[in-house]
N, C-alpha and C positions, 0 to 999 in steps of 0.2 A: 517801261521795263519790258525786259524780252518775254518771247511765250515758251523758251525753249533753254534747254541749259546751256551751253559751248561747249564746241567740241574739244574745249580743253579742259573738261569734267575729270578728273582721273579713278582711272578704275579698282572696282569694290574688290578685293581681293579676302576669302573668307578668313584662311591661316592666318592674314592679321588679327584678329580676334583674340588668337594666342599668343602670337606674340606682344601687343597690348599688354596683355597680362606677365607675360615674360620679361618684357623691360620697362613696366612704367614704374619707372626710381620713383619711393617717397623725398616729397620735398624736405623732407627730416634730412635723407643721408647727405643732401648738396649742405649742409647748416654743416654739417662737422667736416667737409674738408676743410684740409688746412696744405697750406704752400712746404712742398719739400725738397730737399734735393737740396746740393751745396754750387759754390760756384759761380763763378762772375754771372751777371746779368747778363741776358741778351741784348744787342743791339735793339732789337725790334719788338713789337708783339708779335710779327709775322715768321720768325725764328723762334722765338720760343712756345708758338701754339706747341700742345702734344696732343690735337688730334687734326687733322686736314678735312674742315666743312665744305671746302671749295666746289664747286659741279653743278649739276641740274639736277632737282628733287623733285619727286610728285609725292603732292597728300598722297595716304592712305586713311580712309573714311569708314572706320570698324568701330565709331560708336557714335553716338548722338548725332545719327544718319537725316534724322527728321528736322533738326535745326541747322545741318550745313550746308545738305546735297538741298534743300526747299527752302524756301522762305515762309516761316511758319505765321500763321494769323496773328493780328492786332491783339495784345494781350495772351499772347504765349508765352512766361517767361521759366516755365517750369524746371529747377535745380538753381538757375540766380538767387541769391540771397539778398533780393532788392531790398530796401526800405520801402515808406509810403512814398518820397517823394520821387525812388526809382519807379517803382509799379504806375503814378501819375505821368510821367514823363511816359512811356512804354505803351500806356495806354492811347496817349496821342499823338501816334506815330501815324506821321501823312507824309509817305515817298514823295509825290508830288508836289509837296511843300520844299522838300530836302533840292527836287533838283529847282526847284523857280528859284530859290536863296544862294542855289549855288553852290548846296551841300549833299549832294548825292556821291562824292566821297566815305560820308559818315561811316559809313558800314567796312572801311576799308583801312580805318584810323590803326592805327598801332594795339589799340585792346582786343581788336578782335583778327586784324590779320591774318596771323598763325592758322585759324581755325576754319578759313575761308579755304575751298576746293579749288584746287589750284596745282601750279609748278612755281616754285623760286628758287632762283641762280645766286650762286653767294661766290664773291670774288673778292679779291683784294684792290679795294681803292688806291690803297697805299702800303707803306711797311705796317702801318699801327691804325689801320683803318680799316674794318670789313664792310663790305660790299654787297647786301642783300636785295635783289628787287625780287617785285612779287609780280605775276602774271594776271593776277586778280584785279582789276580797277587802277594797273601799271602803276605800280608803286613802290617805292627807292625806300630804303634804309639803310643808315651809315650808323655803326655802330664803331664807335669811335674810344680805343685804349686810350688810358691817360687821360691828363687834361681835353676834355673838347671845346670845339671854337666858343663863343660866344651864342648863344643864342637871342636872334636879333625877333622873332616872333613864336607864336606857336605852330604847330604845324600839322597835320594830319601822322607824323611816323613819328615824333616828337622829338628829343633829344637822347640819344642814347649812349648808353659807358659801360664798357666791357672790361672784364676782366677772365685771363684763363686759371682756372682753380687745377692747380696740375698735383700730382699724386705719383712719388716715384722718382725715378730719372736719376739717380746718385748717391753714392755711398756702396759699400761690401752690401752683399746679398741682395740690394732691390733691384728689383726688375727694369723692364723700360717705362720710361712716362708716359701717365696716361691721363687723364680729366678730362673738365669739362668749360662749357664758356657761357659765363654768367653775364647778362646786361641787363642794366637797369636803368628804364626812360621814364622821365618826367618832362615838361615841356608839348604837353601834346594840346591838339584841339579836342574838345567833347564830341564822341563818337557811339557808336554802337557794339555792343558785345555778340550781339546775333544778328540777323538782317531785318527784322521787328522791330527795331528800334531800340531795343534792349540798350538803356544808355547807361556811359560811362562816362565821368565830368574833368574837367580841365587840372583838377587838384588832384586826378589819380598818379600813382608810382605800380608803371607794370616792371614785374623785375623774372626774367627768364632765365632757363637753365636749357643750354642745349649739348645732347649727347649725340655721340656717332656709335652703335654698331654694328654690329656684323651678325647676322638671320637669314634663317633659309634660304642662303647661298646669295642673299642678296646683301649691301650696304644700306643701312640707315640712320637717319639722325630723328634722335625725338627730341622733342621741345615742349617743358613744364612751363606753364605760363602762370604766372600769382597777377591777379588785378587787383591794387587797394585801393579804393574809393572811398574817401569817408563822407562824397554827399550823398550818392545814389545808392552804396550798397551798404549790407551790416558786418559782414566779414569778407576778407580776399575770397576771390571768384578763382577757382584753381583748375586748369586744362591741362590734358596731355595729348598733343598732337604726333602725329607719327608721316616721316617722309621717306621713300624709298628714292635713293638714287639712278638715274637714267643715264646712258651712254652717254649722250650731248643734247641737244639743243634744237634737236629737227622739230619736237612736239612743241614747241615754246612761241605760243601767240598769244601776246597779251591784248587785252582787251581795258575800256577805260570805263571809270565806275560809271557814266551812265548805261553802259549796257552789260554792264558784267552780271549786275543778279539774277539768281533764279525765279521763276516762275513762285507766285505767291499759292502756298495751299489754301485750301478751300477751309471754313470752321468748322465743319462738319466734320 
């Protein structure tokens, strides 16, 4: 593991703080949208998105600083809702171990992602496919409308299914369309929720909700993340990550999980 973060750390900006608080939608309000608007179907998912995730995003890092920007000590699990047999697992976490098996990925799995310091690029793979990599431990997510292919094993990003929950767009008096894009993967390997080890097991369903807006003169997209575990944890593990969008792509160098973690803090 490195002794130093990368220079593609993204920077602490304080007014996220406020806005944090200013747009982190309860997972309540994503339960009651519902599809409206009349009117033949779109061809694509890529035609009827109603909001544009497309570009280059960096974290913003305005809370639980001490478990994303560090690698916090063996038996840090403080706010997870582990069980006995999460807190067991957690406990005997050996990085060492992770990369001789071949799995120093872990920490980079689809449960924890999102919440890893970073930049990711979201494109269109196709009309009905989006196209998210992360800079983190260079790692690919296709999140896939409709039917997805087969899944032929499991995978560290798992298998994912989008749907856009859209709000608007048709009829006298409503406004323009506007929602949001729900995915939910199953199909994953067991991975880590923090870079501690903090595990999350094969029979989880992470199911996201991500939004786009517009703050202090800047573009962002936030992303609620629900983790259900029914081996490791006792109830969904619930994050709100926040990204500010970037011009393009000059900052954008990924790095690969075995060098991508932060320096591990001290126990003291």
């Amino acid at each position: 593991m490195p002794v130093a973060i990368r220079k593609t750390t993204p920077a602490l900006w304080p007014a996220a703080v406020a806005f944090t608080l200013w747009c982190g939608w309860p997972v309540a309000a994503h339960a009651q949208r519902g599809r409206q608007g009349g009117g033949a179907p779109p061809a694509s998912a890529q035609q009827a998105a109603p909001i544009d995730l497309t570009g280059y995003w960096v974290s913003i890092v305005s809370e639980d600083w001490r478990w994303r920007m560090i690698t916090p000590p063996r038996a840090e699990y403080t706010s997870v809702p582990l069980n006995d047999a999460g807190r067991k697992m957690a406990d005997a976490w050996d990085p060492a171990r992770d990369v001789r098996t071949g799995n120093a990925c872990r920490p980079f799995g689809v449960g924890g992602i999102m919440r890893l310091p970073g930049r990711i690029h979201i494109t269109w793979e196709n009309t009905n496919t989006l196209r998210v990599e992360m800079d983190a431990g260079t790692q690919t997510r296709l999140l896939h409308f409709g039917t997805p292919p087969p899944a032929r094993e499991r995978t560290w990003q798992g298998q994912s299914v989008a749907t856009w929950e859209v709000v608007g767009g048709g009829g006298r008096g409503r406004g323009a369309a506007h929602g949001s894009l729900t995915v939910v993967t199953t199909m994953m390997r067991s991975g880590y929720l923090r870079w501690n080890g903090v595990p999350y097991s094969e029979q989880t369903t992470v199911t996201e909700y991500f939004d786009r807006h517009a703050a202090f003169d800047q573009e962002w997209i936030t992303v609620t993340t629900m983790v259900d575990d029914p081996v490791y944890l006792t109830q969904p593990f619930i994050t709100t990550s926040h990204f500010r969008r970037e011009p393009d792509g000059s900052t954008w160098t990924p790095a690969p999980c075995e060098t991508a973690p932060p320096p591990v803090a001290s126990a003291g």
